[in-house]
Structures are given as structure tokens and as C-alpha cells.
TORPA-4810 file (N, C-alpha, C, O; in nm, 3 decimals):
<nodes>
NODE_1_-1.401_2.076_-4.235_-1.519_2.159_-4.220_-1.576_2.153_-4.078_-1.629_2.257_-4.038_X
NODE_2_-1.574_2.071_-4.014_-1.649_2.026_-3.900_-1.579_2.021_-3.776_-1.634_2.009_-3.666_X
NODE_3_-1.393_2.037_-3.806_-1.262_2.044_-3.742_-1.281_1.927_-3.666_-1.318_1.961_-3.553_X
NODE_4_-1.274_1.816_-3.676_-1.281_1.709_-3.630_-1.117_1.602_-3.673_-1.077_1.573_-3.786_X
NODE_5_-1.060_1.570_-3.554_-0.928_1.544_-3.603_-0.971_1.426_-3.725_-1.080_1.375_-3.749_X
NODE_6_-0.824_1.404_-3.796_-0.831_1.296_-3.854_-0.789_1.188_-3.811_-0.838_1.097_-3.877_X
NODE_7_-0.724_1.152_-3.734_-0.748_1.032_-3.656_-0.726_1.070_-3.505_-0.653_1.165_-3.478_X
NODE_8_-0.784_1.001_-3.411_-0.746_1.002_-3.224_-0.634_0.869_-3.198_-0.647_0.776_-3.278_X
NODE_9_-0.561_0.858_-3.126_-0.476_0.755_-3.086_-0.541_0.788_-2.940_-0.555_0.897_-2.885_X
NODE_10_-0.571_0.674_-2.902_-0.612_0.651_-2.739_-0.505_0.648_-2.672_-0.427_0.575_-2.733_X
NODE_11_-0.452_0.693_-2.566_-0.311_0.703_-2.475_-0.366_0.684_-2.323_-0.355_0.797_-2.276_X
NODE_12_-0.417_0.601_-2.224_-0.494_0.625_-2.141_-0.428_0.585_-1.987_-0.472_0.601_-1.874_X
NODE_13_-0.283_0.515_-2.047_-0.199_0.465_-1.932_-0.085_0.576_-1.893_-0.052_0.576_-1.775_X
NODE_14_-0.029_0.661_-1.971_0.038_0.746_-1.937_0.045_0.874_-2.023_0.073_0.851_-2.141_X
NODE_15_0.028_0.985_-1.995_-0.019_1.123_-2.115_0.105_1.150_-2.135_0.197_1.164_-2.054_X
NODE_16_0.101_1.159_-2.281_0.187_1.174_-2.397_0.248_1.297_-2.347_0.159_1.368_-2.301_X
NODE_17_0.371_1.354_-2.337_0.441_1.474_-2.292_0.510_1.561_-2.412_0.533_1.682_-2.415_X
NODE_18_0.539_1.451_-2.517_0.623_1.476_-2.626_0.605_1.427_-2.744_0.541_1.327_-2.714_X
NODE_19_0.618_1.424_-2.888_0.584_1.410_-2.987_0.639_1.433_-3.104_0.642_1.554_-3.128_X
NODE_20_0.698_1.344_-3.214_0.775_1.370_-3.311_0.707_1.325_-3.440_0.609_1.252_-3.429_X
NODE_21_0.748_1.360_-3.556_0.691_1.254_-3.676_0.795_1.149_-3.689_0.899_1.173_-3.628_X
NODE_22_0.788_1.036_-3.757_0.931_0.961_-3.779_0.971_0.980_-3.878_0.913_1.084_-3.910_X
NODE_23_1.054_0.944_-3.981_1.146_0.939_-4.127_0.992_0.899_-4.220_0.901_0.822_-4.189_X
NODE_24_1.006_0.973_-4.324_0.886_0.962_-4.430_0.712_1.037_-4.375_0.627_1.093_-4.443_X
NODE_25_0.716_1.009_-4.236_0.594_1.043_-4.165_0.506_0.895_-4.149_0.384_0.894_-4.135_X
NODE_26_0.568_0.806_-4.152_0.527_0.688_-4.149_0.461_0.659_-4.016_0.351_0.604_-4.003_X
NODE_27_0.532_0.699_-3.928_0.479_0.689_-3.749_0.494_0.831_-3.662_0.526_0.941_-3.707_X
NODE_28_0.475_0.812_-3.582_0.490_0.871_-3.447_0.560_0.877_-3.359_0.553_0.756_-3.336_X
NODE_29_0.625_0.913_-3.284_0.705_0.862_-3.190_0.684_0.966_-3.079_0.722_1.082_-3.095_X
NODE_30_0.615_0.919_-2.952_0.588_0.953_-2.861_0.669_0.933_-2.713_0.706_0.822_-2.674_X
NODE_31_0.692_1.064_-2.632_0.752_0.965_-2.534_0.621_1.050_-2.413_0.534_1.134_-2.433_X
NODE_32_0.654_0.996_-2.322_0.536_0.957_-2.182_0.576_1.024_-2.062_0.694_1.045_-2.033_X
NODE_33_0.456_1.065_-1.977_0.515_1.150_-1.839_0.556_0.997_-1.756_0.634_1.011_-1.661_X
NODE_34_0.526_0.903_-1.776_0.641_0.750_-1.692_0.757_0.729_-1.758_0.813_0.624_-1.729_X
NODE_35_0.839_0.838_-1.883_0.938_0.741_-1.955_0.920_0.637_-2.032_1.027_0.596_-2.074_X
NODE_36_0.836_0.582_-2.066_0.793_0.541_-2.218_0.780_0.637_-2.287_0.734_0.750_-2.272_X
NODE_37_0.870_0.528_-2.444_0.855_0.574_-2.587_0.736_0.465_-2.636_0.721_0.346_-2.608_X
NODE_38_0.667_0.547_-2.712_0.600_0.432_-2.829_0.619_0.543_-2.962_0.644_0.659_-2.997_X
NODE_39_0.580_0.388_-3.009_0.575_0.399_-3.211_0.418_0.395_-3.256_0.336_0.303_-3.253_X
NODE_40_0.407_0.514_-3.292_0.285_0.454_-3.350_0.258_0.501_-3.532_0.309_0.593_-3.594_X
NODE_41_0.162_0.400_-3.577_0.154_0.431_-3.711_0.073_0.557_-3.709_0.016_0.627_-3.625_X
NODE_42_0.095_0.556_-3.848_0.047_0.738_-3.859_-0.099_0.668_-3.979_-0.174_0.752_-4.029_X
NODE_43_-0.118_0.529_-4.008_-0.240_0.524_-4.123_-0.343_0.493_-3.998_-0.449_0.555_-3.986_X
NODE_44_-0.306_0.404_-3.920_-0.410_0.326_-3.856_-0.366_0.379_-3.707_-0.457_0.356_-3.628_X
NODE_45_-0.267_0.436_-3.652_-0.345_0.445_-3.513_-0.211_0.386_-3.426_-0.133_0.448_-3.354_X
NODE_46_-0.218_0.241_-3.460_-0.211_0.108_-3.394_-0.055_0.153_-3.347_0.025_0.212_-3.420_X
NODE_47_-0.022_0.096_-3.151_0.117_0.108_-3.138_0.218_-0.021_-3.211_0.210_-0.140_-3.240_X
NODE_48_0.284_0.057_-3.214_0.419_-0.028_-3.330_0.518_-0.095_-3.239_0.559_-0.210_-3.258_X
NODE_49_0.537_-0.052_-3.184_0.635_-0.049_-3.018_0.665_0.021_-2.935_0.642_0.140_-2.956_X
NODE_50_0.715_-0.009_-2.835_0.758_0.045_-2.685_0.843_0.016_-2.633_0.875_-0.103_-2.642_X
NODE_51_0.923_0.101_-2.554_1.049_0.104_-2.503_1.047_0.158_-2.369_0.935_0.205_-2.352_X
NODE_52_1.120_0.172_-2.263_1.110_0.224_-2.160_1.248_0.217_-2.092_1.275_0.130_-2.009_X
NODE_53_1.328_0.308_-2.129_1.448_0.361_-2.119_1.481_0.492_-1.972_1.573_0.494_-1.890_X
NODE_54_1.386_0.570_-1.985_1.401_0.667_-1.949_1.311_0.626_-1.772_1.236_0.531_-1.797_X
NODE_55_1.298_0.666_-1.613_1.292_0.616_-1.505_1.167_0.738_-1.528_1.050_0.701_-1.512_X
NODE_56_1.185_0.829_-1.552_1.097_0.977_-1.485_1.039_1.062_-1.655_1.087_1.031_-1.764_X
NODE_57_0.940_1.159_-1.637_0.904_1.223_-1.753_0.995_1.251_-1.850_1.099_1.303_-1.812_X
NODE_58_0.980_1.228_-1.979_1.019_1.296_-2.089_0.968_1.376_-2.142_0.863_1.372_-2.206_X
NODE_59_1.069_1.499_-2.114_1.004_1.604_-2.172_0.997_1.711_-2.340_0.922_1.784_-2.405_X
NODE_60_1.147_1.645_-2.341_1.152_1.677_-2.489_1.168_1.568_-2.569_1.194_1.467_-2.504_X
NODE_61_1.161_1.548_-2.729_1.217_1.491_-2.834_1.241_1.547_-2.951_1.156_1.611_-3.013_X
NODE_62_1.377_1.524_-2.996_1.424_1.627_-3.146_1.486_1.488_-3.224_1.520_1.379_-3.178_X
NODE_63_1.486_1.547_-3.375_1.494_1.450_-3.443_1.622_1.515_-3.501_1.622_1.638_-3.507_X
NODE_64_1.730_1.447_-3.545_1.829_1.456_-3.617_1.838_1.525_-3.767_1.726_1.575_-3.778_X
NODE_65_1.886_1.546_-3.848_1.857_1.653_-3.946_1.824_1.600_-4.052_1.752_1.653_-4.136_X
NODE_66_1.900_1.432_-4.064_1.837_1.323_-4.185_1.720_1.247_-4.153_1.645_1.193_-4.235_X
NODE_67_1.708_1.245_-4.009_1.543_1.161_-3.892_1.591_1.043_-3.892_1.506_0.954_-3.889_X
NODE_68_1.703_1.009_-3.894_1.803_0.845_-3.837_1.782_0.802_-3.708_1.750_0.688_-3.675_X
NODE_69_1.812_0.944_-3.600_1.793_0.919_-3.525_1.739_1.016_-3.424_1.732_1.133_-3.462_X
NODE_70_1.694_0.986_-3.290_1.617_1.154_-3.264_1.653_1.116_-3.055_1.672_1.010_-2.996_X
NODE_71_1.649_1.220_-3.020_1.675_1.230_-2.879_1.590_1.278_-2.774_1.523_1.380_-2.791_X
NODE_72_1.587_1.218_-2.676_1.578_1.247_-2.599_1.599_1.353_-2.478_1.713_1.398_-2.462_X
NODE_73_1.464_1.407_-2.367_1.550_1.515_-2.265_1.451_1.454_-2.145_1.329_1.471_-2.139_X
NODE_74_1.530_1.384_-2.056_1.402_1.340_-1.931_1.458_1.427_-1.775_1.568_1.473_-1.747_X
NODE_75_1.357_1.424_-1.715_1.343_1.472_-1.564_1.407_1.394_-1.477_1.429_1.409_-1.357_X
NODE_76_1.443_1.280_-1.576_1.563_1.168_-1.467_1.692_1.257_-1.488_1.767_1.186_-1.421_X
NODE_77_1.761_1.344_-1.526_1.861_1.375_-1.542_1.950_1.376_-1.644_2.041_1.459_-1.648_X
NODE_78_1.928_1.265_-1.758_1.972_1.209_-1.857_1.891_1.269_-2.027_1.778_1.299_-2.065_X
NODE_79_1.990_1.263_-2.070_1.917_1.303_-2.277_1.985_1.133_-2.293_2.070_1.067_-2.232_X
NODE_80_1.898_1.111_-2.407_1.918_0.950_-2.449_1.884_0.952_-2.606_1.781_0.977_-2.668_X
NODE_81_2.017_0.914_-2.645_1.974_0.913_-2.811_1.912_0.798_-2.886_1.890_0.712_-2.801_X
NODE_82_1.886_0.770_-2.965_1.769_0.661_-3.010_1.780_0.623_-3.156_1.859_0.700_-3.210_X
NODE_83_1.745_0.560_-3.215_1.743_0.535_-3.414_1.600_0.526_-3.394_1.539_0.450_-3.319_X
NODE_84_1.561_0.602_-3.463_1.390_0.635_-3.500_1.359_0.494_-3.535_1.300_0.448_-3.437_X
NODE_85_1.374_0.383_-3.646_1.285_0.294_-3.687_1.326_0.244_-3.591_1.267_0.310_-3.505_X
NODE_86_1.380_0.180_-3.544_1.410_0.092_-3.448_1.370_0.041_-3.283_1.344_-0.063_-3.222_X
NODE_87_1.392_0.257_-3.247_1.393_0.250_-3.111_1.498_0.180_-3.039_1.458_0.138_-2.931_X
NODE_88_1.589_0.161_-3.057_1.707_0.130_-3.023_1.770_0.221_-2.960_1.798_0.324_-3.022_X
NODE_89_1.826_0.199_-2.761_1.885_0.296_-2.717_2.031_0.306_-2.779_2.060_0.187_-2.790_X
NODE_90_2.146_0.382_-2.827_2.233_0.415_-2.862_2.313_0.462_-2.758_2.397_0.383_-2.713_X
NODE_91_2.301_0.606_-2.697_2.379_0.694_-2.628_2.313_0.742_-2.508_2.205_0.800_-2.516_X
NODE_92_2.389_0.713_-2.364_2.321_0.850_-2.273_2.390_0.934_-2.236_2.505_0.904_-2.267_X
NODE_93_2.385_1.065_-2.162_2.408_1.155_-2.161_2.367_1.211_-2.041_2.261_1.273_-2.033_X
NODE_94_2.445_1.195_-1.943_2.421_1.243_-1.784_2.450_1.388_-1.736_2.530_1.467_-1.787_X
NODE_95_2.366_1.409_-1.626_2.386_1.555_-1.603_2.316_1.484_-1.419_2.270_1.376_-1.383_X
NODE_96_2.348_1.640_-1.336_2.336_1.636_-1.224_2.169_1.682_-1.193_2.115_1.656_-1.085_X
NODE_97_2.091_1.762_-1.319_1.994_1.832_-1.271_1.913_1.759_-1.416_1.962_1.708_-1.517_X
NODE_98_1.753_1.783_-1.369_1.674_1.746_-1.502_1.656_1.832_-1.627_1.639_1.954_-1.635_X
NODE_99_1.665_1.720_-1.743_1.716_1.814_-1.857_1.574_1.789_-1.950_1.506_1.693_-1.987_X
NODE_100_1.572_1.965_-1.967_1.394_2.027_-2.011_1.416_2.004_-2.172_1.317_1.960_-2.229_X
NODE_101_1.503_2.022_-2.232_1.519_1.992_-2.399_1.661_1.949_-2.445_1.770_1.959_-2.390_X
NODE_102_1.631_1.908_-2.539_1.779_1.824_-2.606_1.783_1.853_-2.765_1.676_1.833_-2.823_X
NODE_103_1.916_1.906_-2.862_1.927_1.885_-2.992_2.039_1.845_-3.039_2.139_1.868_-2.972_X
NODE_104_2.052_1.782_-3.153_2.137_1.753_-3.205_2.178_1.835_-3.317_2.085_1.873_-3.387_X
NODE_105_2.309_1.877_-3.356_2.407_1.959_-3.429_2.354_1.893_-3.565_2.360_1.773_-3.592_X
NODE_106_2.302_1.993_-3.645_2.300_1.961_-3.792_2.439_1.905_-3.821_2.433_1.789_-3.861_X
NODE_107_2.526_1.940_-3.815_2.680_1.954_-3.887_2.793_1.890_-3.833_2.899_1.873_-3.893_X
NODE_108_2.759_1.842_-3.681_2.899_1.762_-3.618_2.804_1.724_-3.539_2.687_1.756_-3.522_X
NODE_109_2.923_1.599_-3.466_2.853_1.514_-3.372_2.850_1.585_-3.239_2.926_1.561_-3.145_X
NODE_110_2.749_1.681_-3.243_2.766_1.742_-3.098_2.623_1.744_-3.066_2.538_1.750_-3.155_X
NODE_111_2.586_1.740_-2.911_2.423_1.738_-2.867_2.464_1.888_-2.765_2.569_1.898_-2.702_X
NODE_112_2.379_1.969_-2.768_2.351_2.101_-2.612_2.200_2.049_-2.521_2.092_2.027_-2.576_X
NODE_113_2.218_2.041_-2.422_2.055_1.993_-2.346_2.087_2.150_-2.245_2.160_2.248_-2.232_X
NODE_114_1.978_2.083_-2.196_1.912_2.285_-2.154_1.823_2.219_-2.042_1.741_2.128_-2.054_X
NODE_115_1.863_2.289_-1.926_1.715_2.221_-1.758_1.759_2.306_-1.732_1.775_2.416_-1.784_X
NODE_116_1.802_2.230_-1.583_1.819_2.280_-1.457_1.708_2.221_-1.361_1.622_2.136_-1.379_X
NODE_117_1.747_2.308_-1.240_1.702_2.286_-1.152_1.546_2.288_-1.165_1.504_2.338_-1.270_X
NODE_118_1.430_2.232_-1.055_1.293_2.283_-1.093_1.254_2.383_-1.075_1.271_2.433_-0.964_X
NODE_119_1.174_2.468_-1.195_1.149_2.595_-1.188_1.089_2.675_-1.015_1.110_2.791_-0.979_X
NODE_120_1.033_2.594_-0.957_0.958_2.612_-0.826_1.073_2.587_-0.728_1.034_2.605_-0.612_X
NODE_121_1.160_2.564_-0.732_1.288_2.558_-0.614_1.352_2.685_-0.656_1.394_2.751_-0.561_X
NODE_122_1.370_2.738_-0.774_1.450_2.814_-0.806_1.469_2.865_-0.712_1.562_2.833_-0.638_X
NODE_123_1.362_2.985_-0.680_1.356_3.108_-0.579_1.469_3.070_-0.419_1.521_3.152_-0.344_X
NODE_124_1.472_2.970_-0.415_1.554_2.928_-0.276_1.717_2.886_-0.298_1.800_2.865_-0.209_X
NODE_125_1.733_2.881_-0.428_1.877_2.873_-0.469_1.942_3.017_-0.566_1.887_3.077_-0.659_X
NODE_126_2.050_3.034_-0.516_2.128_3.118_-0.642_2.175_3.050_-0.792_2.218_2.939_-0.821_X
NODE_127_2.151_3.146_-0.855_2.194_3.106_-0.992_2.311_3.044_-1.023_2.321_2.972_-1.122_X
NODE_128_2.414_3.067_-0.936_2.523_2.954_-0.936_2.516_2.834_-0.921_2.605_2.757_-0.956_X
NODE_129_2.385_2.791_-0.854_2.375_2.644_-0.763_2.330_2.597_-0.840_2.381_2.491_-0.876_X
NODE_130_2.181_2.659_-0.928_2.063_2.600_-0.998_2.154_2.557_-1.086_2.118_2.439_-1.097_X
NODE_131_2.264_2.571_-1.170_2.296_2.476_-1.289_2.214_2.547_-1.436_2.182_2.476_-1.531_X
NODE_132_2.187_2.698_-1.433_2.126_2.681_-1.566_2.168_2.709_-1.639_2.132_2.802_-1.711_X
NODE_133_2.290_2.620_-1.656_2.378_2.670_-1.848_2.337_2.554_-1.968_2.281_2.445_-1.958_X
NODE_134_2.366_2.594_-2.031_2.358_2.456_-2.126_2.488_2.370_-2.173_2.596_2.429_-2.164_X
NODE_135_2.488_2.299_-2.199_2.591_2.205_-2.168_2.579_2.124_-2.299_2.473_2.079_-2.342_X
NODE_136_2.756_2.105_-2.383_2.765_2.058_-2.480_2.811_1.916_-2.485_2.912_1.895_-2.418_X
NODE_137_2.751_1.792_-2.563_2.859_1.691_-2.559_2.877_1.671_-2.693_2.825_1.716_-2.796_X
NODE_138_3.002_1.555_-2.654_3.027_1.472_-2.812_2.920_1.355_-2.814_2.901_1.281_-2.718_X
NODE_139_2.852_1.348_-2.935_2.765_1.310_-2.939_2.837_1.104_-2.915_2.794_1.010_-2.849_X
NODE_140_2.941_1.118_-2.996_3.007_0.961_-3.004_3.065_0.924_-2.877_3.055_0.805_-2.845_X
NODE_141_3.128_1.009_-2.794_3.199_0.990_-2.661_3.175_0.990_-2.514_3.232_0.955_-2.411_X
NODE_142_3.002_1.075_-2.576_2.875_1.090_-2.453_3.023_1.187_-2.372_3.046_1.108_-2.281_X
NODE_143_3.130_1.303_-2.351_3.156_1.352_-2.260_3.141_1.467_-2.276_3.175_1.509_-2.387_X
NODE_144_3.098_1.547_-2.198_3.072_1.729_-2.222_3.176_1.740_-2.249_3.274_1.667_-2.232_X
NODE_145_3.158_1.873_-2.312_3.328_1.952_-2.367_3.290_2.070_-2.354_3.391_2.138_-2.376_X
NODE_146_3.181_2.156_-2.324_3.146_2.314_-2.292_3.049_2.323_-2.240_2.986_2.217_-2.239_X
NODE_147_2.975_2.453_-2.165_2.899_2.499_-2.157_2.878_2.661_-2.112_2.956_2.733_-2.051_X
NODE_148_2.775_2.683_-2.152_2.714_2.839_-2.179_2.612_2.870_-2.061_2.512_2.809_-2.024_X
NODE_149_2.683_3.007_-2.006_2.568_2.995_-1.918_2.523_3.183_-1.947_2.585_3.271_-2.007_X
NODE_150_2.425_3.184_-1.893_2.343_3.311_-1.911_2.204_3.306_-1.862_2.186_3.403_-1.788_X
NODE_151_2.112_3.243_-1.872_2.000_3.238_-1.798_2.004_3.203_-1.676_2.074_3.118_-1.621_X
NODE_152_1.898_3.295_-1.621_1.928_3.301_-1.440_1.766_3.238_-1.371_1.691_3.265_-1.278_X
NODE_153_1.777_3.118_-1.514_1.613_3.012_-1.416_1.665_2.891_-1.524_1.754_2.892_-1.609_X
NODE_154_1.556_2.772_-1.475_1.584_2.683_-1.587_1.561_2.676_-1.733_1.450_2.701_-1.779_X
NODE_155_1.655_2.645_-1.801_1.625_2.654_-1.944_1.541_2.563_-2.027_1.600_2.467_-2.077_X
NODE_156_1.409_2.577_-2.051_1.325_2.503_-2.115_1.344_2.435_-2.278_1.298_2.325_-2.307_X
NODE_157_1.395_2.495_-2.343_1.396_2.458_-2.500_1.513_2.481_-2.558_1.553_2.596_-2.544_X
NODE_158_1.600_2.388_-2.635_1.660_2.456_-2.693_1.704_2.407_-2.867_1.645_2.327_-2.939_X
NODE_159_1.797_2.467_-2.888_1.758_2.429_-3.112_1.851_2.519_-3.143_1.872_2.635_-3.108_X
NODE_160_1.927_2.411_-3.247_2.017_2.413_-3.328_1.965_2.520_-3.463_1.862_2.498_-3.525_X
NODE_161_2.028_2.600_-3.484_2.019_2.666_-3.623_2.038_2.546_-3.725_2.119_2.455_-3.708_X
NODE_162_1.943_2.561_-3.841_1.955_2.436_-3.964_2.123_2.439_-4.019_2.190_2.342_-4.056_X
NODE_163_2.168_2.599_-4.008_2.330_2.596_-4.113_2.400_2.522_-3.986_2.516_2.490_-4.016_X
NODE_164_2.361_2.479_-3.833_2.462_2.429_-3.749_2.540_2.577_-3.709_2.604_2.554_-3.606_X
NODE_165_2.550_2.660_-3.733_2.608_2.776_-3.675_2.566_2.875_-3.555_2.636_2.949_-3.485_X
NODE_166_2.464_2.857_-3.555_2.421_2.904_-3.355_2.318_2.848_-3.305_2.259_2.763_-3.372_X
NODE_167_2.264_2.891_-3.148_2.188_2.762_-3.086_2.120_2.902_-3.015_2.158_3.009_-2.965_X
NODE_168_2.009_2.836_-3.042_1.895_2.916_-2.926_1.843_2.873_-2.803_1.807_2.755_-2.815_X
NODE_169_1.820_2.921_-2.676_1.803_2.890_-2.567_1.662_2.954_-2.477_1.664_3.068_-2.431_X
NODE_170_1.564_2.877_-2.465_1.433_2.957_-2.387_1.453_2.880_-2.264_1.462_2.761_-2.236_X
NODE_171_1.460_3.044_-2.172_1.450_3.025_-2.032_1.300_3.037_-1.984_1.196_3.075_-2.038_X
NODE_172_1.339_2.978_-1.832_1.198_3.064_-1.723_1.210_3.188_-1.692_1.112_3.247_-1.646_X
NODE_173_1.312_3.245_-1.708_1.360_3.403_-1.706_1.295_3.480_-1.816_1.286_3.596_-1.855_X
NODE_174_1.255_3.370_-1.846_1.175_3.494_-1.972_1.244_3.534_-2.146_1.190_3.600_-2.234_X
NODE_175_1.391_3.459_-2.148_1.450_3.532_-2.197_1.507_3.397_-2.296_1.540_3.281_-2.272_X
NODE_176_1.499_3.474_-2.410_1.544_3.353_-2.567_1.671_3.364_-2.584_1.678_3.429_-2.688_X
NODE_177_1.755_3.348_-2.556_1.927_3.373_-2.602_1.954_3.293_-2.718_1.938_3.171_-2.727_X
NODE_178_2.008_3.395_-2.831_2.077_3.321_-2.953_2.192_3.364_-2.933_2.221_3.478_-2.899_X
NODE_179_2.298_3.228_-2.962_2.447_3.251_-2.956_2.495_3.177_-3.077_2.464_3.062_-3.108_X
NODE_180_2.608_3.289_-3.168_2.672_3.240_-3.213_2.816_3.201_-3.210_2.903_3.268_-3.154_X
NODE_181_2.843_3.047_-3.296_2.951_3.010_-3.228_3.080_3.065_-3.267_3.073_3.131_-3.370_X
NODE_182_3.194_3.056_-3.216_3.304_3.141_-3.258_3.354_3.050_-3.368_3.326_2.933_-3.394_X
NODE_183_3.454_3.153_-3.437_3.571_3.056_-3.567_3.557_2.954_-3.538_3.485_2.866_-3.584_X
NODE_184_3.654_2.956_-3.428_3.723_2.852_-3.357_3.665_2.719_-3.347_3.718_2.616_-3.388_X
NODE_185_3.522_2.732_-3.275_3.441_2.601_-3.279_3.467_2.519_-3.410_3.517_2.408_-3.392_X
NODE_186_3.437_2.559_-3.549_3.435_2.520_-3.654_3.548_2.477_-3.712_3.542_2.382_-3.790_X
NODE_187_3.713_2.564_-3.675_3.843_2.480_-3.674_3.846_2.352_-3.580_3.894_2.241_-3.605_X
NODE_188_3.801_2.383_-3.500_3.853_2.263_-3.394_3.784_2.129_-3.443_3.838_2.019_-3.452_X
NODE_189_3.671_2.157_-3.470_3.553_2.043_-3.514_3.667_1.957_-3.656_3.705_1.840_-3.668_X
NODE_190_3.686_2.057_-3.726_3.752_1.982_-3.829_3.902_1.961_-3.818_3.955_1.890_-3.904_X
NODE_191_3.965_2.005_-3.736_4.120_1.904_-3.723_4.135_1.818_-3.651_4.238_1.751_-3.648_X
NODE_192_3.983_1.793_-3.539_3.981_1.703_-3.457_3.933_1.541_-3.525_3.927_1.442_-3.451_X
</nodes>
């Protein structure tokens, strides 16, 4: 009635950039414009733990499709995968330019992250240089195996369809690209 949240979590050392629920909705899981993660409970407030994995902002976090485990996308260059209760680093995932969002494949072990270059340099580089495709890995082997390119700025967001069958992409260009994947992807996934 009065729109008054139901609870505040005080954050006063580094502003929260990103934000997930955890498995059940039990916590929080926050990551930080310094690269801190924290845990926080979702009854009382109180941080649960902290981690500090990541050197530079995190800008995205996505959670896996069962919430086992959820990922990372930082301005250091790197996506970093994680086990929600735990906070336990698992996997990283290197790139040459900073990466604006990260998801994980409902359906196979595959991650796409989405940057590029910074939106404010763009204008002084060609679209060849800036790097703005998105880029696939194996999620177990951390090594790319594709990427898609089509946006001609950096790519801010990106997300897995729930069936795992195409991936959406928001640029600074303005422009949402949904792609779907061929046969093929889906043979290869399974004789491999």
C-alpha cells in the first residue's frame, strides 16, 4: 500500500551491477562494479558469502536451467562459471574484448557471451576490429567452437531460448537478432 520495499540490503562498498535469485529463492546472488560476488539471504538480509574472482565490473549473471550453477560476464574479458550454493569458481572462459552478457544452453554443454569492444570507442574502429560477434564455447573444455557475427556495435545481452533451439542477441546498434540453429548443430551435439 505504501510501496515501501520489503526488505533493503545495504551495499555501500561497491554498487551491485547484477543480480540473480538462487535455487529455491533462498538467497541472492549479487555480483559488484569491483568483481565481487556475494550471497545474500533472501529472509534476513544478512551476507552469506563472498568471492572475488572476477579483476573488473560484472556485468551480467544467468543462472543455468536447473539453478546448479549460474555465470558470469565481466569487463575483465572473461565469463566465469560458478555452483550457486557454493560459489565455487568452476570454469573460465577468455576472450580478447569485455564480455557484456553470458548464457548457458538449456540442452548441451554450451555457453554464447556477447561484448565487444566499449561502446564509446566504437565510432573510431571498424566493425571488423570491434569483435562484435558472439562467440560459442564448450562449456566442459572452456574452448570456443563458433561464432556469429551480425551486429555492427557491442552486443549487450544475450539468452538462450528455454527449448535450447535459438539464441537472442541485443546490440548498441539498436538491433535484437534471433537466430536459429541449424539441423546440424543438434546432430553434431549428439554423436559427439
Amino acid at each position: 500500500e505504501n510501496n515501501e520495499p520489503y526488505m533493503k540490503i545495504p551495499c555501500s562498498d561497491s554498487k551491485i551491477t547484477s543480480a540473480v535469485w538462487g535455487p529455491l529463492g533462498e538467497f541472492i546472488i549479487a555480483g559488484h562494479e569491483n568483481g565481487e560476488l556475494n550471497q545474500f539471504s533472501a529472509k534476513s538480509g544478512e551476507q552469506l558469502s563472498n568471492i572475488k574472482e572476477h579483476t573488473k565490473q560484472i556485468n551480467d549473471i544467468q543462472t543455468s536451467r536447473d539453478m546448479t550453477m549460474f555465470i558470469t560476464a565481466s569487463k575483465d574479458n572473461t565469463a566465469k562459471l560458478f555452483d550457486c550454493t557454493s560459489l565455487e569458481h568452476l570454469k573460465t572462459f577468455r576472450t580478447e574484448r569485455p564480455v557484456n552478457s553470458a548464457a548457458l544452453s538449456p540442452i548441451f554443454d554450451h555457453v554464447v557471451l556477447g561484448g565487444g569492444q566499449e561502446a564509446m570507442d566504437v565510432t573510431t574502429t571498424s566493425t571488423r576490429i570491434g569483435k562484435f560477434e558472439a562467440r560459442f564455447f564448450h562449456l566442459a573444455f572452456e574452448e570456443e567452437f563458433g561464432r556469429v557475427k551480425g551486429h555492427f556495435g557491442p552486443i549487450n545481452s544475450v539468452a538462450f531460448h528455454p527449448d535450447g533451439k535459438s539464441y537472442s542477441s541485443g546490440g548498441e546498434d539498436g538491433y535484437v537478432r534471433i537466430h536459429y540453429f541449424d539441423p546440424q548443430y543438434f546432430e553434431f551435439e549428439f554423436e559427439a
